[in-house]
DRENTORKOL-3810 file (N, C-alpha, C; in nm, 4 decimals):
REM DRENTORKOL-3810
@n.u->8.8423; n.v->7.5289; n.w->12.9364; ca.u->8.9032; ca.v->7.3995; ca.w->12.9463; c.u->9.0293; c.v->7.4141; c.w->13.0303
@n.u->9.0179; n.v->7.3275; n.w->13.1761; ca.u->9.1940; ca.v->7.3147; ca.w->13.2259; c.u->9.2415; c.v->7.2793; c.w->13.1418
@n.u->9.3707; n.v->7.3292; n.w->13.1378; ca.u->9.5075; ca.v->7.2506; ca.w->13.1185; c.u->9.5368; c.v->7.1615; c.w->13.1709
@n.u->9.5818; n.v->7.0478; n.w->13.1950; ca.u->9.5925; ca.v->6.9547; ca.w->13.2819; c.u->9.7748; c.v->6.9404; c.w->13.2753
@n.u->9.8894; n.v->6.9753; n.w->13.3803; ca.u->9.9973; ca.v->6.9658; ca.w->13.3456; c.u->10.0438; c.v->6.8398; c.w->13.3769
@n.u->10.1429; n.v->6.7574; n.w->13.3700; ca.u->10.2207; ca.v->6.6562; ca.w->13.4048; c.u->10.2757; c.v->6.7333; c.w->13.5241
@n.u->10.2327; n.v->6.6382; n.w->13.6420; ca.u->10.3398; ca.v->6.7030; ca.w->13.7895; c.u->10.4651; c.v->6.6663; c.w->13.7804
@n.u->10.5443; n.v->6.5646; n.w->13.6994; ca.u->10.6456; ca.v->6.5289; ca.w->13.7164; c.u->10.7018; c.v->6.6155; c.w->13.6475
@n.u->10.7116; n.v->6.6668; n.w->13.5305; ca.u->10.8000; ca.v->6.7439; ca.w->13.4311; c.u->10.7287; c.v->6.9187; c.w->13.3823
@n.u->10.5800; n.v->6.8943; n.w->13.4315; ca.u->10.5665; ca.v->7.0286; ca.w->13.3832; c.u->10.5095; c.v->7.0466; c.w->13.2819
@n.u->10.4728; n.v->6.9406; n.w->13.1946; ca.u->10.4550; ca.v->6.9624; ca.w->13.0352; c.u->10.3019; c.v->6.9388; c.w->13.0360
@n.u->10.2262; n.v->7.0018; n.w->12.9388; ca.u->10.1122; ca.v->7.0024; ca.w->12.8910; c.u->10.0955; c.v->6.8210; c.w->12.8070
@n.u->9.9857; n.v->6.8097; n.w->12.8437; ca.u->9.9739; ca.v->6.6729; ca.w->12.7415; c.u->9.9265; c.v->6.7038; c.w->12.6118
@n.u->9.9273; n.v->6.5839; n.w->12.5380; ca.u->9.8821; ca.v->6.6201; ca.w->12.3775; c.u->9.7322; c.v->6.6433; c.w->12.3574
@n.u->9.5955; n.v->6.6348; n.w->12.4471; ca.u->9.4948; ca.v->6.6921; ca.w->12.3763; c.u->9.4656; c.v->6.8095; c.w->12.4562
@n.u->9.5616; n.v->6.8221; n.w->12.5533; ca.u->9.5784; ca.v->7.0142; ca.w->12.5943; c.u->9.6649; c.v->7.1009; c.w->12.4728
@n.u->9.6987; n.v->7.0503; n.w->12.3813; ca.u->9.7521; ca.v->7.1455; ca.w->12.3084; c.u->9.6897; c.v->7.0792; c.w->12.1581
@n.u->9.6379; n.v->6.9904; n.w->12.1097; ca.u->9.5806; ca.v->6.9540; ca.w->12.0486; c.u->9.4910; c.v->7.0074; c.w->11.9754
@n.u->9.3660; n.v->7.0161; n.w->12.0276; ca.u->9.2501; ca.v->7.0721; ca.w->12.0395; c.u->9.2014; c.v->7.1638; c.w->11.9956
@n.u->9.1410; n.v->7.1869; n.w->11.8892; ca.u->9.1356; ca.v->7.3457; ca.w->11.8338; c.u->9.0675; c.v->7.3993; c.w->11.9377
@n.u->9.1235; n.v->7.5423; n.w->11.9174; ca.u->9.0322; ca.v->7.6304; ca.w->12.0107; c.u->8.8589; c.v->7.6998; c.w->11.8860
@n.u->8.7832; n.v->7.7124; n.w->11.9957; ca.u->8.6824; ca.v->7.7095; ca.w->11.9048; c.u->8.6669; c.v->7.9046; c.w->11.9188
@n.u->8.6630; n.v->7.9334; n.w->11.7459; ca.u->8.6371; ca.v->8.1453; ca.w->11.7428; c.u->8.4949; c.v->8.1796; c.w->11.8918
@n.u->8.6250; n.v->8.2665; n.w->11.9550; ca.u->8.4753; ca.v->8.3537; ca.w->12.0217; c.u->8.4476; c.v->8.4534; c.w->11.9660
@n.u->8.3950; n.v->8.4629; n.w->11.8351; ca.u->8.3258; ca.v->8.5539; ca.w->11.7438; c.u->8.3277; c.v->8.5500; c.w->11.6637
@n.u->8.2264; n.v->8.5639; n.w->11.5994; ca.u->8.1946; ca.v->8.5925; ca.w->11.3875; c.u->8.1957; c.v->8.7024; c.w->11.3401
@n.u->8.2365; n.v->8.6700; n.w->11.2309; ca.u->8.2797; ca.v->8.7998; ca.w->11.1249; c.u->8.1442; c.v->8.8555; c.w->11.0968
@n.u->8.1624; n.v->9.0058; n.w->11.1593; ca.u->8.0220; ca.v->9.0843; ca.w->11.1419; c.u->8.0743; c.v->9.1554; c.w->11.0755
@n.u->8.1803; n.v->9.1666; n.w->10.9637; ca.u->8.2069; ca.v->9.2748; ca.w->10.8279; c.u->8.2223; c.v->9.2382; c.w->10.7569
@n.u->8.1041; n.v->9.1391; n.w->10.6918; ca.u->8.0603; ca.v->9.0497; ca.w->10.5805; c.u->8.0219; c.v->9.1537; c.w->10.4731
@n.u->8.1001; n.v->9.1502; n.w->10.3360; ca.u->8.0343; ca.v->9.2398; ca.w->10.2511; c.u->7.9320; c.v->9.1936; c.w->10.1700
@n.u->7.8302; n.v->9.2493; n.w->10.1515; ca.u->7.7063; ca.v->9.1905; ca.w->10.1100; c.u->7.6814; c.v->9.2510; c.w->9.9653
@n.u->7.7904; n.v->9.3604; n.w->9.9342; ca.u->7.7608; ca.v->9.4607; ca.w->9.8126; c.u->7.8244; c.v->9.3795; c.w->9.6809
@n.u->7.8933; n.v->9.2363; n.w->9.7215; ca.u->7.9792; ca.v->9.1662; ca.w->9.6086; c.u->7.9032; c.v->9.1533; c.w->9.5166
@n.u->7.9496; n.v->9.1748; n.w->9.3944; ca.u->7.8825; ca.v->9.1191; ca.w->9.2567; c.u->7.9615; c.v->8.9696; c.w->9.1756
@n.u->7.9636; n.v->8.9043; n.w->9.2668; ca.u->8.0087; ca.v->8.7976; ca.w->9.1715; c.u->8.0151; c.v->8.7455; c.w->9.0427
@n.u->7.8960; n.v->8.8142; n.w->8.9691; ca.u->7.8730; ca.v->8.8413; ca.w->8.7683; c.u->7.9956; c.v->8.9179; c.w->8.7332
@n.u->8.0510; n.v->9.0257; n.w->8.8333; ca.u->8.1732; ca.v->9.1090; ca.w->8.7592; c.u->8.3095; c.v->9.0537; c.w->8.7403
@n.u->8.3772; n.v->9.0440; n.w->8.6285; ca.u->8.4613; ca.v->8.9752; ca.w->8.5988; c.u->8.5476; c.v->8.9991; c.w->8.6827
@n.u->8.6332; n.v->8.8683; n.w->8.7201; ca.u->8.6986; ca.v->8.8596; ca.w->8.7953; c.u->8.8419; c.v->8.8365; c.w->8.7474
@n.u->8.8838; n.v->8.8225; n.w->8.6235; ca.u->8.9893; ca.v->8.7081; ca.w->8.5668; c.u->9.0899; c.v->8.8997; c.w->8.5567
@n.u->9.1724; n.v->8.8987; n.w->8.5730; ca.u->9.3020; ca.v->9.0326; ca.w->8.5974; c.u->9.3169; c.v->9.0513; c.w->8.4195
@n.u->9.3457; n.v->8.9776; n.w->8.3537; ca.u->9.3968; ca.v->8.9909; ca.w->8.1987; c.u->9.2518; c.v->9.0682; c.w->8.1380
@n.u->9.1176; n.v->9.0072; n.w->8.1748; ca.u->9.0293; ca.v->9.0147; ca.w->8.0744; c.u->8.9774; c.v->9.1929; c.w->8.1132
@n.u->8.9845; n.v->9.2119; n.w->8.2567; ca.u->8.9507; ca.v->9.3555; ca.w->8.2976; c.u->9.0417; c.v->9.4324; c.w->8.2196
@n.u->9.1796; n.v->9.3728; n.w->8.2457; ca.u->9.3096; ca.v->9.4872; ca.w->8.1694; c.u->9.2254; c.v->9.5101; c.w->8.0237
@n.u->9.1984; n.v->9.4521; n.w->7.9406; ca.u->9.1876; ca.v->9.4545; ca.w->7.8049; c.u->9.0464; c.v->9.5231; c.w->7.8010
@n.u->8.9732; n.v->9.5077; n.w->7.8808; ca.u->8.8258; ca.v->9.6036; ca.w->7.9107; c.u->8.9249; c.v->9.7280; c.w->7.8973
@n.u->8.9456; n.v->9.7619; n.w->7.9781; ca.u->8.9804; ca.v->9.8744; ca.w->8.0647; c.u->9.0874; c.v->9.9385; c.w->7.9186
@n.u->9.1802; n.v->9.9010; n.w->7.8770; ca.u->9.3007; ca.v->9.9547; ca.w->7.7629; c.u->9.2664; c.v->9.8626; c.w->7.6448
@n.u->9.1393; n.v->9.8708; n.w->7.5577; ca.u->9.1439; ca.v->9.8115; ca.w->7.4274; c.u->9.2812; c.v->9.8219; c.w->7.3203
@n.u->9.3255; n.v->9.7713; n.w->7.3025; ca.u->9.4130; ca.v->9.7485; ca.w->7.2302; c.u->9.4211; c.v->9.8880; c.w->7.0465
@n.u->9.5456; n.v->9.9731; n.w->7.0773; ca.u->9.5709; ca.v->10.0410; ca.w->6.9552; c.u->9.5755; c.v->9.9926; c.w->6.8624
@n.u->9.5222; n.v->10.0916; n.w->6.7731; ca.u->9.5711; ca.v->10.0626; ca.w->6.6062; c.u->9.7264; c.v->10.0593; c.w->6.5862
@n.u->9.7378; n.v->10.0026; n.w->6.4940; ca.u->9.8805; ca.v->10.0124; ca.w->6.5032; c.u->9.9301; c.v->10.1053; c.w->6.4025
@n.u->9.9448; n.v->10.2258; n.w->6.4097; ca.u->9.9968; ca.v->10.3652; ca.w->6.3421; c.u->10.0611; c.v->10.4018; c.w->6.3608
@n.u->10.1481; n.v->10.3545; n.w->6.4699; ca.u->10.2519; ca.v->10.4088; ca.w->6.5323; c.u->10.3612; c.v->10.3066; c.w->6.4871
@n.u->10.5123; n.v->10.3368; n.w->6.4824; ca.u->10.6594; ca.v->10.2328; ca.w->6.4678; c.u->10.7002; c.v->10.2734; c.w->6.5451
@n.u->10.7721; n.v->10.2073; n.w->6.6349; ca.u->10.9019; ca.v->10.2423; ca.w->6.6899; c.u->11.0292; c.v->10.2621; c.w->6.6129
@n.u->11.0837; n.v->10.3525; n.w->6.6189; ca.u->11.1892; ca.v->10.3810; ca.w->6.5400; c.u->11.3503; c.v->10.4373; c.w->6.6151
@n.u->11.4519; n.v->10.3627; n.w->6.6428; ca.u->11.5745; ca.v->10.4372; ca.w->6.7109; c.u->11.6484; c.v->10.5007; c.w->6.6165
@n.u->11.6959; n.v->10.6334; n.w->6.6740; ca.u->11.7394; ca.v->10.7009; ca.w->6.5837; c.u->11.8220; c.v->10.7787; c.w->6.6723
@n.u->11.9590; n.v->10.8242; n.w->6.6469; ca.u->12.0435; ca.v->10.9124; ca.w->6.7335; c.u->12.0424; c.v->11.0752; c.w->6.6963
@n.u->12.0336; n.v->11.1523; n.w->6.7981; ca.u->12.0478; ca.v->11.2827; ca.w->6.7873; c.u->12.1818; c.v->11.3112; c.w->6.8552
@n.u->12.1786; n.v->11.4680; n.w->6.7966; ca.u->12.3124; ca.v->11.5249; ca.w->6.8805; c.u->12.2964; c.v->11.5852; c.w->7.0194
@n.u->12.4103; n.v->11.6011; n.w->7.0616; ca.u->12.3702; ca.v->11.6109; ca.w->7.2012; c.u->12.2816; c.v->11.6964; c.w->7.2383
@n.u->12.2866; n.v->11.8254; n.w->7.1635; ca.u->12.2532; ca.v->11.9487; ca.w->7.1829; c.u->12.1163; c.v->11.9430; c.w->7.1133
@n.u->12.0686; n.v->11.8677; n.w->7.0542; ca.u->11.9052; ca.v->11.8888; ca.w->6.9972; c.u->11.8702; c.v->11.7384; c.w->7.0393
@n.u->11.8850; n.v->11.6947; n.w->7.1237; ca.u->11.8303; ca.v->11.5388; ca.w->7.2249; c.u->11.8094; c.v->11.6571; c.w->7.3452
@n.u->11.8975; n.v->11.7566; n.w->7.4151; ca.u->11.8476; ca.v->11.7987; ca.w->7.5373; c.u->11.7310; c.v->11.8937; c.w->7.4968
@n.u->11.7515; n.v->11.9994; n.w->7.3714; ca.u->11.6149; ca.v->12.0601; ca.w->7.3209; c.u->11.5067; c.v->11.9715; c.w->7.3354
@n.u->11.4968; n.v->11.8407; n.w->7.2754; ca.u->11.3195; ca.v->11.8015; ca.w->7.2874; c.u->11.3508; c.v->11.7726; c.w->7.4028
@n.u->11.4449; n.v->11.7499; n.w->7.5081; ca.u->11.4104; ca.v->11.6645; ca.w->7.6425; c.u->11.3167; c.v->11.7893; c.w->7.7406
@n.u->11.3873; n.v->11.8836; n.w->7.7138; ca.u->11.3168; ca.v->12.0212; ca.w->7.8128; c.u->11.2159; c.v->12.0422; c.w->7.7532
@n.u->11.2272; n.v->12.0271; n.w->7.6421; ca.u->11.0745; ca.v->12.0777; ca.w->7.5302; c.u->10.9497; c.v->11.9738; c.w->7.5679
@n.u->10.9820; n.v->11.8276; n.w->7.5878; ca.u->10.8926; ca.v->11.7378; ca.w->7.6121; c.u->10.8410; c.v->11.7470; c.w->7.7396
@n.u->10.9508; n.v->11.7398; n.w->7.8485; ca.u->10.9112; ca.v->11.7718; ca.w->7.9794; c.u->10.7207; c.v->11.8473; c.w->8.0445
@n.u->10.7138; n.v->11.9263; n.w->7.9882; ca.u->10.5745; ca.v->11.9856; ca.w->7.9936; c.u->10.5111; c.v->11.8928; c.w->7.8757
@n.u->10.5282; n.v->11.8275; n.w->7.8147; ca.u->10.4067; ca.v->11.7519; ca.w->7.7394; c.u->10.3580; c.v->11.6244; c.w->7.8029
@n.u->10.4363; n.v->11.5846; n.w->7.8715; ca.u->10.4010; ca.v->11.4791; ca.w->7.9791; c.u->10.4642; c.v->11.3262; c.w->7.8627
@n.u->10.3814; n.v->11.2383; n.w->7.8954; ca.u->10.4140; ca.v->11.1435; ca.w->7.8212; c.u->10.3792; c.v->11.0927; c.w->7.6677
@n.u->10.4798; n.v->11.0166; n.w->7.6380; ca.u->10.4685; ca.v->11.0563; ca.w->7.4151; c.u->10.5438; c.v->11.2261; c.w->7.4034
@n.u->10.5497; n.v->11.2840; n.w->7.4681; ca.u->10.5729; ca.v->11.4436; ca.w->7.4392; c.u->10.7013; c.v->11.4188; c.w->7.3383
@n.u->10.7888; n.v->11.3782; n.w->7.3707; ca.u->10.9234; ca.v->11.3395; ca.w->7.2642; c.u->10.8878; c.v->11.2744; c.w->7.1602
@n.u->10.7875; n.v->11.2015; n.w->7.0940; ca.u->10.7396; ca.v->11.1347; ca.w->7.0137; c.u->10.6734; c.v->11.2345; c.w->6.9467
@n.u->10.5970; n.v->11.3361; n.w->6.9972; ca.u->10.4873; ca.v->11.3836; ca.w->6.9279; c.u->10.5729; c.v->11.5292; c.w->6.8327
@n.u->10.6476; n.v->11.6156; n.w->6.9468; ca.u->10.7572; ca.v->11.7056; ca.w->6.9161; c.u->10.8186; c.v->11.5977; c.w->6.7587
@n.u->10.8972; n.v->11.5310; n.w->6.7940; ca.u->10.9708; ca.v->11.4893; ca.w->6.6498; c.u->10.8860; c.v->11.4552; c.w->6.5003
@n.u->10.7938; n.v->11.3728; n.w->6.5505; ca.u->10.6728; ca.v->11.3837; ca.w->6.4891; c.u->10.6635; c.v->11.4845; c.w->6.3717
@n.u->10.6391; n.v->11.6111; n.w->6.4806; ca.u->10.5367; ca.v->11.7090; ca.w->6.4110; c.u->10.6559; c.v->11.7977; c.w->6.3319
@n.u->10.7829; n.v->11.8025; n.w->6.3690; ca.u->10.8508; ca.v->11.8281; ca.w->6.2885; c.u->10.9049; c.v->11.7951; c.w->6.1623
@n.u->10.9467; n.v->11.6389; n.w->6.1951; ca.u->10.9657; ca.v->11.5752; ca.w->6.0526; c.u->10.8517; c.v->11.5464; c.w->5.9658
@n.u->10.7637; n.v->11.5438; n.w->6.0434; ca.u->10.5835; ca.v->11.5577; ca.w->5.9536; c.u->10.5527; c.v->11.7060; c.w->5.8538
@n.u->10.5987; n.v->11.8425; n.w->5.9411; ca.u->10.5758; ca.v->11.9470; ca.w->5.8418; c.u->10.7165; c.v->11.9413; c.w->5.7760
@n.u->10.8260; n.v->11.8932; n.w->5.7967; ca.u->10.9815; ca.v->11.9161; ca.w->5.7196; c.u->10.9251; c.v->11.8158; c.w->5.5707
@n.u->10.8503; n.v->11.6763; n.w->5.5717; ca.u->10.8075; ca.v->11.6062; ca.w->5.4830; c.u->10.6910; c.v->11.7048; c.w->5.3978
@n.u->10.5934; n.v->11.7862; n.w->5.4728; ca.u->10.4863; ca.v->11.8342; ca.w->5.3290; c.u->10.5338; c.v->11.9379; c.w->5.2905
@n.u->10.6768; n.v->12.0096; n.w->5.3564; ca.u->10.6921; ca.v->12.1338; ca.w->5.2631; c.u->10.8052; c.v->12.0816; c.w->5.1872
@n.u->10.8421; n.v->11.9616; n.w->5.1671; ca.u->10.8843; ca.v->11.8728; ca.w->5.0555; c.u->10.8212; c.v->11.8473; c.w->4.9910
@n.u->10.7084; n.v->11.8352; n.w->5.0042; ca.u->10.6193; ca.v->11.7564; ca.w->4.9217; c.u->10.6553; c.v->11.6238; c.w->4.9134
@n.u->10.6725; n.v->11.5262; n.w->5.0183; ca.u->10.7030; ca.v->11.4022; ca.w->5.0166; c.u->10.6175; c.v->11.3330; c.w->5.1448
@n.u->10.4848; n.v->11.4574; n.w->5.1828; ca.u->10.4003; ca.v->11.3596; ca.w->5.2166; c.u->10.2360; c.v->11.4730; c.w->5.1719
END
């Protein structure tokens, strides 16, 4: 399609710029492998995917001293994550049955 300019000023007219231009080409990386049956909704996959815990666990804040907060911190370090949870745990867990208060 010419352009057709205005000789006096230069300017394009309005259905030279108007006009959609029409695609010279189609999308040939159409995926054909979609499953549209597979859920699509973000919340309902999350809850597939991480069923929901029992609840056995409390959160509990509690202050240590400086010097046995950096013990489990280096101590946890190689347990990866929960490692500080599991360390205190298992201590106040055997400090409770050789009480006999669990």
């Amino acid at each position: 399609m010419a352009r057709n300019r205005n000789k006096s000023n230069g300017l394009m007219g309005f259905n030279d710029v108007a006009t959609p231009k029409k695609p010279e080409s189609t999308n040939s990386n159409i995926n054909s492998d979609v499953n549209f049956k597979e859920k699509v909704d973000p919340l309902e996959r999350l809850m597939e995917e991480h069923p929901a815990k029992e609840l056995t666990t409390i959160l509990k804040g509690i202050y240590f001293d400086s010097e046995v907060a950096d013990v489990i911190d280096k101590q946890a370090k190689s347990l990866g994550r929960g490692g500080k949870s599991k360390i205190v745990n298992d201590i106040v867990k055997s400090y409770f049955q050789e009480k006999g208060l669990l």
